[in-house]
N, C-alpha and C positions, 0 to 999 in steps of 0.2 A: 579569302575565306568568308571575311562578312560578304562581298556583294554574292556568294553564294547563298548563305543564310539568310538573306533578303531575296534573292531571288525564287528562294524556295517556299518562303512565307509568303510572296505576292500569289506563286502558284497554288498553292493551298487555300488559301483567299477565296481566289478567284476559282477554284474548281467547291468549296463549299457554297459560294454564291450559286453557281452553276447549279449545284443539287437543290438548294432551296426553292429553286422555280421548277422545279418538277415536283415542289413538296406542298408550295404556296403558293397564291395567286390573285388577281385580278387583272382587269384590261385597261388598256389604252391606249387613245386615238392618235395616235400622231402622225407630225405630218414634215417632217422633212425629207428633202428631195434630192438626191443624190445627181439629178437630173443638172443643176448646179456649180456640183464638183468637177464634171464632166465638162460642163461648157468653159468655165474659166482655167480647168487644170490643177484644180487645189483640194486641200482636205476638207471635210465635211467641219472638224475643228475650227476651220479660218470662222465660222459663224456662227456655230454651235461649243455648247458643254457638253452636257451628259442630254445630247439631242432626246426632242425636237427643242427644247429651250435655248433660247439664243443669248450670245454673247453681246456687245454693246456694239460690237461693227455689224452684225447677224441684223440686229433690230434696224438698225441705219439700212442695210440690204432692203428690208422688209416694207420699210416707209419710204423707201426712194422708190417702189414698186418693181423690186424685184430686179435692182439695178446694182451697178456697185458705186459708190462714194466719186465724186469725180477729184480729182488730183490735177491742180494746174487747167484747170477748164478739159478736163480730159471727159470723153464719151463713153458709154458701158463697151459697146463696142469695140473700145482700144484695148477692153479688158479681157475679150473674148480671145482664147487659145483655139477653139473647136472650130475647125472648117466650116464655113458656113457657102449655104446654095442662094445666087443670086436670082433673086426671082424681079424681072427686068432691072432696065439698065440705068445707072445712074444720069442718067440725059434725060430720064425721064422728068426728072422734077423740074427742070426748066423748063420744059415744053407744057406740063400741067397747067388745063384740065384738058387738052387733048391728047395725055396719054394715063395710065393708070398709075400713080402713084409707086414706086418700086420700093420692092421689100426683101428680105430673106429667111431664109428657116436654115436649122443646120443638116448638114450632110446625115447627119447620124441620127437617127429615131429621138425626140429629147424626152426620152420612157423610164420611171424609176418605179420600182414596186416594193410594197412593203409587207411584211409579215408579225401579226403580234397577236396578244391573248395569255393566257393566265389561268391560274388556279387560285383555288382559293379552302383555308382551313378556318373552319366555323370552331370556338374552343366549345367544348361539352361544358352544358346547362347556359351556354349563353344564348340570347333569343334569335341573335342568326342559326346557329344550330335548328334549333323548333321550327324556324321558317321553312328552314331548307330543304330540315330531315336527314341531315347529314353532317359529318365533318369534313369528309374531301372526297372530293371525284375529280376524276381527268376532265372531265364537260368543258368547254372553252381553253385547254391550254394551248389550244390555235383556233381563234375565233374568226379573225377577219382579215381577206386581202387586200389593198391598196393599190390601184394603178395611178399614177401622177405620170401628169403631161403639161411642165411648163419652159418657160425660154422668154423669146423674144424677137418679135416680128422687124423690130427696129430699134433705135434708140429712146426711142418716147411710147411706141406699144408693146405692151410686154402681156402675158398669158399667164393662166394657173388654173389645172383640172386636177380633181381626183374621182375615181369612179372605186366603189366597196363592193367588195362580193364579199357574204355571210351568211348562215346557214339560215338569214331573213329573206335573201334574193341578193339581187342586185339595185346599187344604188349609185346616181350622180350626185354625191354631196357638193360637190365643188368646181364653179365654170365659170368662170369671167375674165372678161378684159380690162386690163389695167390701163390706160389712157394719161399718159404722164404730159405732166409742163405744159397744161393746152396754150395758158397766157400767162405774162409779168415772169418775172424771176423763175432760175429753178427750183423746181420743186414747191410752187406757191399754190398751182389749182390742178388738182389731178380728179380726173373718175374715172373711179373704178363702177362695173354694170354685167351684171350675170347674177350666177348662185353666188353669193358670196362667201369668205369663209367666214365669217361672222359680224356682227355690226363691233364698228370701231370704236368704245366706249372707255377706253383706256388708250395711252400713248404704249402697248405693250400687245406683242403674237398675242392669239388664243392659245397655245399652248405653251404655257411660259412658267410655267409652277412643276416643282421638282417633283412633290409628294404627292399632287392629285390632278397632275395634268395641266388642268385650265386654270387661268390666273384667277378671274373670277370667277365665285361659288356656283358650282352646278348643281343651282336649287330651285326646283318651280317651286314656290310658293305659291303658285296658282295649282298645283297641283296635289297642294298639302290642305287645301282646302274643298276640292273636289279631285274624287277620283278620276274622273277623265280630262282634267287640268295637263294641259304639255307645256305651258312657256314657260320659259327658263330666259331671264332677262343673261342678256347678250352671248350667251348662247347657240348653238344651230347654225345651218348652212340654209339662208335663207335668200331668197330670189329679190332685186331690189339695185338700187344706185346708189351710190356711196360717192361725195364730193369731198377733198380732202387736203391739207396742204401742210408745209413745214414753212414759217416764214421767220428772216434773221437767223438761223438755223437753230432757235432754241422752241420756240414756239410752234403748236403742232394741233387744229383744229381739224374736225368731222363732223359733217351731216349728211344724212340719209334717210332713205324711203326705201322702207323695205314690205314685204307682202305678209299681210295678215294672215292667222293662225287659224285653223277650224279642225275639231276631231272628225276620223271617220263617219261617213254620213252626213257630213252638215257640207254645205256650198261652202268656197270663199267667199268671202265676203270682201264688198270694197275696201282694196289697200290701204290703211291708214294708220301704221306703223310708221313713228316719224323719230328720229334721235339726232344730239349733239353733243361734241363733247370737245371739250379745250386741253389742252396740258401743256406744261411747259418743265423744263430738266436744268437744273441748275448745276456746272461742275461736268465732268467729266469726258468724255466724247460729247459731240452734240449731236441734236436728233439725229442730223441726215449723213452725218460722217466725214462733213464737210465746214468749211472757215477756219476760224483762226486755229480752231482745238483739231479741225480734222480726226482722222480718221487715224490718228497717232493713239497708240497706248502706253505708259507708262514703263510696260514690263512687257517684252514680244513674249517671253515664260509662260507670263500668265495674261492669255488677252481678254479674259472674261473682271479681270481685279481691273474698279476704277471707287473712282472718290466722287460720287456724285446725289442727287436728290430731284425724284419728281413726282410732280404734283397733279394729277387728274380730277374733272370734275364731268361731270355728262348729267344731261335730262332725256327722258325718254315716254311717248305716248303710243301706246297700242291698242289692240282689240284683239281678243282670244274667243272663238264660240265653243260653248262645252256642253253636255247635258246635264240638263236641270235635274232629270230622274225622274221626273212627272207622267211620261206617258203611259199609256194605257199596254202599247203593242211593243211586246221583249224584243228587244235588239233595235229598235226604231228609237232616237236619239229627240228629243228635244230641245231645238235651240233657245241658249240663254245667251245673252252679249255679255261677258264680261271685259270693261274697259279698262286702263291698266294707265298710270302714269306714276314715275320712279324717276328721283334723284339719285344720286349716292358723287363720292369721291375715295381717292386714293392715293397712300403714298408709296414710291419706291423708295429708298435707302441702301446705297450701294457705298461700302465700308472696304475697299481693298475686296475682300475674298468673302467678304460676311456680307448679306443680301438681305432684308428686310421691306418685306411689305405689307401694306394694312389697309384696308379698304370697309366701306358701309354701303349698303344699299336698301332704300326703301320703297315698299312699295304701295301702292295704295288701288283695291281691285273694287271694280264699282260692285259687282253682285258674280261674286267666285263659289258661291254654294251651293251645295244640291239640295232640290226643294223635299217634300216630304214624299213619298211612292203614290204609286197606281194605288187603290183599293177597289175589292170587288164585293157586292152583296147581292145575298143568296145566290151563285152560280148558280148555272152557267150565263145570270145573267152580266152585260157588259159592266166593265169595271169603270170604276170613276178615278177621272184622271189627279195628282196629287196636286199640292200648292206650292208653289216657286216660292225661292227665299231672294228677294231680291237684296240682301242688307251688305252691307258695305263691308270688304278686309281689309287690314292693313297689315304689312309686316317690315321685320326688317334681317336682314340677313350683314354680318360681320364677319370679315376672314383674316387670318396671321400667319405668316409664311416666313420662319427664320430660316436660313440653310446660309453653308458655309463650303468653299470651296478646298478641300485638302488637297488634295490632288485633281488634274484634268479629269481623270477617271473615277474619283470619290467625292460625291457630295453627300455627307447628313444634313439632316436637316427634321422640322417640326412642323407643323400647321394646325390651326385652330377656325372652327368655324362655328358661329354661334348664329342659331336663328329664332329667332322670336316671331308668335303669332298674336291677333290679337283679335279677338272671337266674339259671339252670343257669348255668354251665360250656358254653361250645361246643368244636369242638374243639382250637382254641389256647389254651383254658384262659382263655377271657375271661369272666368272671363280671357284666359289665356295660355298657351303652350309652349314651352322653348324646347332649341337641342343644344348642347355641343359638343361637335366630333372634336378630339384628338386623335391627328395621324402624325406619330413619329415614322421615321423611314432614313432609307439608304439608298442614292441611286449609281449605281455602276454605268461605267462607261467598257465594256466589255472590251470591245473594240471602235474604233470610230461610229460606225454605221450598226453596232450590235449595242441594246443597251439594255439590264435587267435593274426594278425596283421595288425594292420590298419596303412595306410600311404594314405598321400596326395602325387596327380600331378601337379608341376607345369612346362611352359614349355615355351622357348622361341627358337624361330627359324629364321634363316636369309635365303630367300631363302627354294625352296626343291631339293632335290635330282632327280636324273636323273632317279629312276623310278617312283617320281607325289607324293611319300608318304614317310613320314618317320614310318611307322610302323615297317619295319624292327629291328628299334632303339628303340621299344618300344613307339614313340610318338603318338600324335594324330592331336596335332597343324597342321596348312595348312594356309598356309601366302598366301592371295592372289596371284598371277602374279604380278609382280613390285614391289612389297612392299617387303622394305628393310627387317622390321623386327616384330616380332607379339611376344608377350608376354600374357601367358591364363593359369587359373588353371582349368584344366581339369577334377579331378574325385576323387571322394572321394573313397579306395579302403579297403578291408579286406579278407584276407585269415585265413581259420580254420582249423584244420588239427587234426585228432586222431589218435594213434596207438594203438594195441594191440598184 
């Protein structure tokens, strides 16, 4: 009788969750690859939770380059269940370089596609509402589709694509070759070279946060300072080379060159996006899933609970081109250089089932602001062009991400993101602008490969930023003119997402 009465309470559960995302909503990107499950024979589980966030063998996967742990000096390959097609013959490597190097691909398409998107409820009188002009529409409760195409050519080259179709077009977010073990130990010098999926600025996926997706803050600050600001430090699927290693297996360094930013209408400009970043994990699995700790977890029950701590720090220098505002001719963009360098660090905190992490980022933009407009006198004669603000921003952006594992299938959890600007003088003498979001939420593990999550907005702001909005930061709030400070919960949100 009880396991019925439990069993009817999970179903209730799980079919009110189910109604909620056709009631609420938002999106997101993820990116796990079913492509995977398929080659080794196992569940999406063995490396994920409430996917795409990975487990502590998931992340070892990730920074072996898409490999599994090796066991006993063992090969990825000894891991592969899925038929694989000989593309020449193993005699070949003896007789190299007068024959081609031989490789394989699998018998089977290695093709996984995804489906996700959302809804979203604006509460009435809050300023999403006023934005929007709404409380809820169906708009986006299927936003985007994902084709991924990844595997592995051999034991040390390994692959990862994703191409987006959206009601933007179509897009290649994501193309590169992974290049493992070129010299010295395993896993001590790898490059990775293509789109990448984002610069390595942390020992952690880009999709590694329960309640808002990306581990770190998805905030241009450069955007919050000009309206047509796009970088978003670490961030983006960005074209570039990425050298990288795990050494002793607790130690885990990155640097890269990746391709500078410029808004519609302006040239690239010479690449000179440059990053690096250290970490190291103290306790629990080790990076790469391998030495004394392996690839062992404590409880096969639960393989996401361990007892560990790590530490990240990274430096970063870029160039972003945006419009100053200046010109005279509408829609024709006037390039400004703004140049960008940013420290920040982070900790993980991994407590059994309780997950905690906390991170800083600062950033310092040489000239991020729009200058003053066009002006015209007595039309129709020409207008005179305005004056650039070349002056200096700084900001800093902070995040907090508690979550707790109840079950494989239930994680709550919190998040906190605080960003601070630090400006001109407007003209009540306010020298600066903060946000910060609280997103409480729930994320469902629906099924393996099905996963829905709902979270609340709340939001308190001092002042706004220098380009009228904080949307750049994710907010919606909008504090009158002189009003010190406004505190509003903004939206009830849900994202759904399937793979196959």
């Amino acid at each position: 009788m009880k396991r019925r009465r439990w069993r009817s309470l999970i179903i209730v559960l799980t079919a009110i969750a189910t109604a909620m995302v056709t009631y609420f909503g938002g999106m997101s990107d993820a990116s796990a690859v079913p492509s995977f499950a398929r080659k080794y024979k196992t569940s999406c589980l063995t490396c994920h939770t409430v996917y795409p966030v990975l487990n502590p063998f998931g992340e070892a996967f990730r920074r072996n380059g898409y490999r599994m742990p090796s066991k006993d000096r063992s090969m990825d390959s000894d891991a592969i269940k899925d038929e694989q097609l000989a593309l020449g013959q193993e005699e070949y490597r003896d007789i190299f370089p007068k024959a081609v190097w031989p490789d394989q691909i699998p018998q089977a398409v290695p093709l996984s596609m995804m489906v996700n998107g959302g809804v979203s409820y604006n509460f009435p009188n809050s300023d999403a509402h006023a934005a929007n002009g709404n409380a809820f529409t169906w708009n986006g409760v299927t936003t985007e589709f994902h084709l991924f195409g990844a595997g592995a050519f051999s034991d040390s080259l390994t692959y990862f694509a994703q191409l987006t179709l959206s009601s933007e077009g179509v897009d290649l977010e994501t193309g590169y070759l992974l290049l493992n073990d070129i010299v010295g130990p395993r896993h001590m010098f790898n490059v990775w070279v293509g789109r990448l999926m984002n610069p390595s600025l942390t020992s952690f996926g880009l999709h590694s946060s329960y309640m808002g997706d990306v581990g770190t803050p998805a905030i241009s600050l450069s955007g919050l300072y000009n309206p047509t600001g796009t970088f978003t430090l670490g961030q983006g699927h960005t074209d570039g080379v990425e050298a990288n290693g795990i050494l002793a297996h607790r130690f885990t360094y990155a640097v890269g060159w990746i391709a500078s930013g410029a808004i519609a209408g302006l040239r690239l400009p010479t690449s000179e996006d440059v990053y690096g970043h250290l970490g190291y994990k103290i306790g629990g699995m080790s990076l790469d899933g391998e030495g004394p700790s392996g690839a062992q977890v404590a409880d096969a029950m639960r393989p996401w609970a361990e007892t560990s701590l790590t530490l990240d720090a990274f430096a970063y220098h870029g160039l972003s081109l945006v419009d100053n505002g200046t010109g005279v001719t509408a829609g024709t963009p006037v390039r400004q250089d703004d140049k960008i360098d940013a420290v920040g660090a982070s900790i993980r905190l991994h407590l059994e089932s309780l997950v905690l992490t906390s991170g800083i980022q600062y950033e310092r933009h040489s000239s991020p602001y729009s200058g003053t407009a066009a002006t015209a006198e007595n039309p129709p004669n020409p207008a005179f062009p305005g004056a650039p603000d070349y002056r200096v921003g700084k900001a800093i952006a902070q995040y907090n991400e508690l979550s707790y594992v109840v079950y494989p299938w239930l994680v709550p959890g919190i998040r906190v993101e605080y960003t601070r600007l630090t400006m001109r003088p407007d003209a009540d003498g306010v020298d600066g602008a903060n946000l910060i979001r609280v997103t409480p939420g729930v994320a469902f593990a629906l099924r393996p490969n099905v996963k829905l999550v709902v979270t609340g907005s709340f939001e308190r702001a001092t002042g706004l930023p220098p380009s009228g909005s904080w949307g750049a930061a994710g907010g919606s709030i909008a504090p009158p003119v002189g009003t010190v400070s406004k505190l509003e919960a903004e939206q009830i949100n849900a994202a759904l997402a399937w793979a196959f």
